[in-house]
C-alpha positions in Angstrom: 173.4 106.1 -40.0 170.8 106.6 -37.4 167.4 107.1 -38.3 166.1 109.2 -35.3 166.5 112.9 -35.8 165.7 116.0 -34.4 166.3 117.5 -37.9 163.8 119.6 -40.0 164.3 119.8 -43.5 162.5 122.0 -46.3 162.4 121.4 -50.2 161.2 124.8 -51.8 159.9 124.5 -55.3 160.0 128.7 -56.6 159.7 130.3 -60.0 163.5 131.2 -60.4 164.8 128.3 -57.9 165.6 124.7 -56.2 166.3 124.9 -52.4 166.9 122.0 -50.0 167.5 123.6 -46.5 167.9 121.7 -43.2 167.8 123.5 -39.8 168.7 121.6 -36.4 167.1 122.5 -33.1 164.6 124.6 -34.4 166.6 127.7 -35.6 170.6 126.6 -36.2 170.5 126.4 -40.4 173.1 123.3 -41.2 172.5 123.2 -45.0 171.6 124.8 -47.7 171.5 124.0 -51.5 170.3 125.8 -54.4 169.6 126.0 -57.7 168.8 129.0 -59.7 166.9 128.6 -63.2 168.2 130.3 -66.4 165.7 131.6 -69.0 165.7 128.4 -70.7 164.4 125.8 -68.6 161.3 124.9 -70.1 158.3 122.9 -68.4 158.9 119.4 -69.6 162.7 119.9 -67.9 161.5 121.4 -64.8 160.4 117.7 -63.6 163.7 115.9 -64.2 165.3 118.9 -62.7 163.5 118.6 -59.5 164.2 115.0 -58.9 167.5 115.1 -60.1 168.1 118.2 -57.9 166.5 116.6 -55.0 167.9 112.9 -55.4 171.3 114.8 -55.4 171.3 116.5 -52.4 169.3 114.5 -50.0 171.8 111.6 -50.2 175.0 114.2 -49.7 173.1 115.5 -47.0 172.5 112.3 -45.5 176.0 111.7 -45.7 177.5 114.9 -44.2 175.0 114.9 -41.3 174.9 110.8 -40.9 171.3 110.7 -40.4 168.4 109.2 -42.4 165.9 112.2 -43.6 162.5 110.2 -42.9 160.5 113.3 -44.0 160.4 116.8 -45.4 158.5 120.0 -45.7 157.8 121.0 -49.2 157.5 124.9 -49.9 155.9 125.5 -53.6 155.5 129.0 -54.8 151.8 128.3 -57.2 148.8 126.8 -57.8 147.4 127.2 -54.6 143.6 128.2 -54.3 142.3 130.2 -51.5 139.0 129.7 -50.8 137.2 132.3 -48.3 134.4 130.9 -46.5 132.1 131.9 -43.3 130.0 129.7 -40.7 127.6 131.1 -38.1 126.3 129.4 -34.7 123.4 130.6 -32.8 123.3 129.7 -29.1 120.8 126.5 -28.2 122.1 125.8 -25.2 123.2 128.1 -21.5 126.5 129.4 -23.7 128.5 129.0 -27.3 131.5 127.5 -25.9 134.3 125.3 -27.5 132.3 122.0 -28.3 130.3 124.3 -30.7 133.8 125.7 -32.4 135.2 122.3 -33.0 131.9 121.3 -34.7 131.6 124.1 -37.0 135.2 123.6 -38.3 134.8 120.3 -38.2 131.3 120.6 -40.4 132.9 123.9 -42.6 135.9 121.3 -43.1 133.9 118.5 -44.7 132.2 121.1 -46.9 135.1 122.9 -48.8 136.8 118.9 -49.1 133.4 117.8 -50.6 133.0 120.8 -52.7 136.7 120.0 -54.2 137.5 116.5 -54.0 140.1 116.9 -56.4 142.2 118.9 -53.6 144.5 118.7 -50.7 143.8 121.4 -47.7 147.2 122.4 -46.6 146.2 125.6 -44.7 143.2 126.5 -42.4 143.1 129.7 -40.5 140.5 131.5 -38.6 140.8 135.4 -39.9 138.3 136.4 -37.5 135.8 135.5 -35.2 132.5 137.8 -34.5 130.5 137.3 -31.4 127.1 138.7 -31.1 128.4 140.7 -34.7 131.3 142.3 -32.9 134.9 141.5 -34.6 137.2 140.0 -32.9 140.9 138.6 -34.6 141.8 136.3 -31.2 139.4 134.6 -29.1 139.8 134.2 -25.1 139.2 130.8 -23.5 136.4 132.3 -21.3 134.3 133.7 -24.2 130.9 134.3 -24.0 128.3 134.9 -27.0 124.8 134.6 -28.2 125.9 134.2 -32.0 129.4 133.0 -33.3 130.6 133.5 -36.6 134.0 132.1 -37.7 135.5 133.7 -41.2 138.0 131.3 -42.3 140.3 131.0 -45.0 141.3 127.6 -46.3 144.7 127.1 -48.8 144.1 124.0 -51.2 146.2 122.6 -53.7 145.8 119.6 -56.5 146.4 116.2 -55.4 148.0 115.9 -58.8 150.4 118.0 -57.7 150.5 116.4 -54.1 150.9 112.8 -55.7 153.5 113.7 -58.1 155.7 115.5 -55.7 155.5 112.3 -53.4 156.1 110.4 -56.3 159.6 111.8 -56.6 159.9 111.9 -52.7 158.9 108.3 -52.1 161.7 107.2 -53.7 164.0 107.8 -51.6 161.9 106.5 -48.5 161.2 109.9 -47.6 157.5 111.6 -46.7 156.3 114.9 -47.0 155.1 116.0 -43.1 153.5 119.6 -44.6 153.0 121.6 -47.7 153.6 125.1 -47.8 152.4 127.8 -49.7 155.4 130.5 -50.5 152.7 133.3 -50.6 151.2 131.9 -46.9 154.5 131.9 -45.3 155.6 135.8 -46.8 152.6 137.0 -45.3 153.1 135.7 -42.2 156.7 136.2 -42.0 158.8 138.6 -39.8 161.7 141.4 -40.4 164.7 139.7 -42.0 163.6 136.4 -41.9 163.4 134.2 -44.7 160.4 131.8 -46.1 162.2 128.5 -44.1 163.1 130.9 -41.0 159.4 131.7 -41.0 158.0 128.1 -41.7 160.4 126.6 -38.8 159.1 129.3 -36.7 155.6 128.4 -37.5 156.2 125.1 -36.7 157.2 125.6 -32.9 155.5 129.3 -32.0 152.0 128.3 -33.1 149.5 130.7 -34.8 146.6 130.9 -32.2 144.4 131.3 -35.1 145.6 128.2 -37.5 144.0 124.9 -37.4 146.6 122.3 -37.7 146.2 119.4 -40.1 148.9 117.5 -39.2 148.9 114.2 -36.8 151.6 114.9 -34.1 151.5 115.1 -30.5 153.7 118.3 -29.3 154.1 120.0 -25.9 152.9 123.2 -25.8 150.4 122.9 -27.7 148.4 126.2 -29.1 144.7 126.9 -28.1 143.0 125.7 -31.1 145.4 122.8 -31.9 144.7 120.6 -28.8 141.2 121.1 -30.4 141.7 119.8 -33.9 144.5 118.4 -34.6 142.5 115.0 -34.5 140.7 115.8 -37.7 142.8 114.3 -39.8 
């Protein structure tokens, strides 16, 4: 088995399923598992019928595609908290230009993660930005304003949550690379596609507006990402 890949794989935890999906080059679905739940399954058997789910099918997968899985993207349908928050800049200098936007994300950031240090951020996205009180949902590179206010909206969920489903993960010598939340990726999803259609395509075709948390170095990097992605 070879350990490089070029593989992306996504373990969906819903209220009425188990899915372990696996796409290659970006778009081409090569597997796809599932389980559905019957009106039985009770909390204290949901656990062992994660990891025995999971266990299961990332070694037969490993097997059929003879690659090791060194990571995966877990999709969870609850628990999530959305908190909405707002930070405003005044200009001190000639312009507000995009030193002054990294700051304020960077400062709004440590804020909501010292405000709930019992939680993971797995989502930041700018809703809207309003320059000199003027709304706007994108923001040229070329901007100019006397005040800057960014409305953001940041998903969080437990780290008891986060550390038990890399408990179960771990095992197998496997990471998670990035949480998903089911209700993020409907919203932003498009005609006909499904919630792992629409997280691959997030993945490569990056949202202007999201801040991305994740340590990787891509080409084509997105306008706010070759800002921020350093934050973690």
């Amino acid at each position: 088995m070879s350990y490089k890949s070029n593989i992306d794989t996504f373990f969906f935890v819903g209220s009425e399923k188990l899915s372990l999906v696996l796409f290659k080059d970006k778009n081409k679905k090569i597997f796809q598992k599932e389980f559905l739940f019957d009106e039985h399954i009770k909390r204290e058997n949901l656990d062992t019928l994660i990891a025995k789910f999971f266990g299961e099918n990332i070694i037969k997968v490993e097997k059929e595609i003879n690659r090791f899985i060194n990571e995966i993207n877990l999709i969870i349908f609850s628990n999530f908290l959305s908190i909405e928050a707002s930070i405003k800049k005044k200009k001190t200098r000639d312009r507000i230009d995009m030193r002054d936007i990294t700051h304020m994300l960077f400062d709004l950031k440590q804020q909501i993660k010292e405000n709930n240090i019992d939680k993971s951020i797995v989502h930041m996205r700018i809703k809207s930005f309003l320059l000199d009180k003027k709304k706007h949902l994108t923001l040229e590179d070329n901007f100019e304003c006397s005040e800057l206010c960014l409305q953001i909206n940041f998903i969080c969920l437990s780290d008891l949550i986060v550390n038990e489903f890399s408990k179960k993960i771990n095992k197998y010598q496997i990471s998670i690379n990035k949480i998903y939340s089911e209700e993020y990726l409907k919203e932003y999803s498009h005609k006909n596609e499904d919630i792992f259609q629409t997280a691959t395509r997030l993945k490569y075709i990056r949202d202007e507006n999201e801040v991305h948390l994740v340590k990787k170095t891509l080409t084509n990097q997105g306008f706010f990402e070759r800002f921020f992605r350093f934050f973690n």
